[in-house]
N, C-alpha and C positions, 0 to 999 in steps of 0.2 A: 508975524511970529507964529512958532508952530510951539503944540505943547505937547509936550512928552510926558506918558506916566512909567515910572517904571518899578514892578514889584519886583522886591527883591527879600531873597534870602541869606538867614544867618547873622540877621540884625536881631540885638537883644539889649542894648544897653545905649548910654549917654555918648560912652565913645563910638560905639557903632554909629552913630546920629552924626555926630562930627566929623568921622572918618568920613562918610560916602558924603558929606556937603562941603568939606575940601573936597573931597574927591573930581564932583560935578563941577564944582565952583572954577577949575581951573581947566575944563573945558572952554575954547577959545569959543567968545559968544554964547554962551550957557548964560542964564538969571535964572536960579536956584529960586523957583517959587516956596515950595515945600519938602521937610523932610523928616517921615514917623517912620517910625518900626514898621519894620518890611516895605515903603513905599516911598516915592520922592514924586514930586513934580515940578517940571524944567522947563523954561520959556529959549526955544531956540530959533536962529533965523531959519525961515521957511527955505525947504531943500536940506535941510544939515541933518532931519532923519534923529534916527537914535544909536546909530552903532557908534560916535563917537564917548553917547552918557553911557551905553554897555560896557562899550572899553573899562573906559574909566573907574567905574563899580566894580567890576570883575579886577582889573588891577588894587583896587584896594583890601580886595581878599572876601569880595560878596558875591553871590551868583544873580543872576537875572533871570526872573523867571518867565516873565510876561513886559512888552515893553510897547505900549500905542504911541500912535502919533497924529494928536489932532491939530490939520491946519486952521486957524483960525479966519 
Protein backbone atom coordinates (compact mmCIF):
# COMPACT_ATOMS: atom_id res chain seq x y z
CA UNK A 1 0.00 0.00 0.00
CA UNK A 2 1.09 3.51 -0.69
CA UNK A 3 0.08 6.60 1.58
CA UNK A 4 -1.10 9.62 0.50
CA UNK A 5 -1.07 12.94 2.39
CA UNK A 6 -3.05 15.55 1.11
CA UNK A 7 -3.25 19.33 2.23
CA UNK A 8 -5.89 20.75 1.66
CA UNK A 9 -7.77 23.95 1.49
CA UNK A 10 -11.03 25.84 2.71
CA UNK A 11 -11.58 23.31 5.41
CA UNK A 12 -13.14 25.01 8.50
CA UNK A 13 -15.64 22.98 10.10
CA UNK A 14 -17.25 19.39 11.17
CA UNK A 15 -18.89 19.25 7.85
CA UNK A 16 -15.89 20.18 5.98
CA UNK A 17 -14.39 16.83 7.83
CA UNK A 18 -17.25 14.80 6.61
CA UNK A 19 -17.60 16.20 3.21
CA UNK A 20 -13.74 15.33 2.09
CA UNK A 21 -13.90 11.65 4.09
CA UNK A 22 -17.01 10.77 1.99
CA UNK A 23 -15.40 12.30 -0.52
CA UNK A 24 -12.03 10.04 -0.32
CA UNK A 25 -13.99 7.29 1.15
CA UNK A 26 -15.52 6.43 -2.17
CA UNK A 27 -12.44 6.40 -4.08
CA UNK A 28 -12.27 2.90 -5.40
CA UNK A 29 -9.57 1.16 -3.11
CA UNK A 30 -9.02 4.29 -0.77
CA UNK A 31 -8.76 3.36 3.36
CA UNK A 32 -9.46 6.76 4.76
CA UNK A 33 -6.57 6.77 7.51
CA UNK A 34 -7.03 10.28 8.67
CA UNK A 35 -8.93 13.34 8.42
CA UNK A 36 -8.26 17.15 10.20
CA UNK A 37 -8.65 20.54 9.04
CA UNK A 38 -6.76 21.20 6.16
CA UNK A 39 -5.17 17.58 5.98
CA UNK A 40 -6.32 13.82 5.18
CA UNK A 41 -4.33 10.79 5.01
CA UNK A 42 -5.12 7.72 2.66
CA UNK A 43 -3.90 4.20 2.33
CA UNK A 44 -4.04 3.29 -1.47
CA UNK A 45 -2.86 0.35 -3.61
CA UNK A 46 0.68 1.02 -4.64
CA UNK A 47 0.54 2.60 -8.52
CA UNK A 48 -2.91 4.29 -7.86
CA UNK A 49 -0.86 7.72 -7.10
CA UNK A 50 -3.03 10.53 -5.86
CA UNK A 51 -4.84 12.25 -8.71
CA UNK A 52 -7.69 9.96 -8.07
CA UNK A 53 -7.85 11.47 -3.90
CA UNK A 54 -7.22 15.08 -5.87
CA UNK A 55 -10.09 14.54 -7.88
CA UNK A 56 -12.21 13.72 -5.56
CA UNK A 57 -11.39 16.64 -2.92
CA UNK A 58 -11.55 19.14 -5.63
CA UNK A 59 -15.05 17.60 -6.72
CA UNK A 60 -16.31 18.16 -3.32
CA UNK A 61 -15.64 21.98 -3.41
CA UNK A 62 -11.87 21.83 -1.67
CA UNK A 63 -8.57 22.70 -3.39
CA UNK A 64 -5.42 20.65 -2.97
CA UNK A 65 -2.68 22.23 -2.12
CA UNK A 66 0.19 19.86 -1.73
CA UNK A 67 -0.32 16.04 -2.25
CA UNK A 68 2.77 13.17 -1.33
CA UNK A 69 2.91 9.87 -2.02
CA UNK A 70 4.81 7.53 0.14
CA UNK A 71 5.26 3.92 -0.94
CA UNK A 72 5.45 1.94 1.86
Amino acid sequence: MSRVTLQIEGMSCSHCLNAVNQALAGVPGANVRSVQIGRAEVEVPVGTGSDPLVTAVEDAGYNVSLAQVHDD
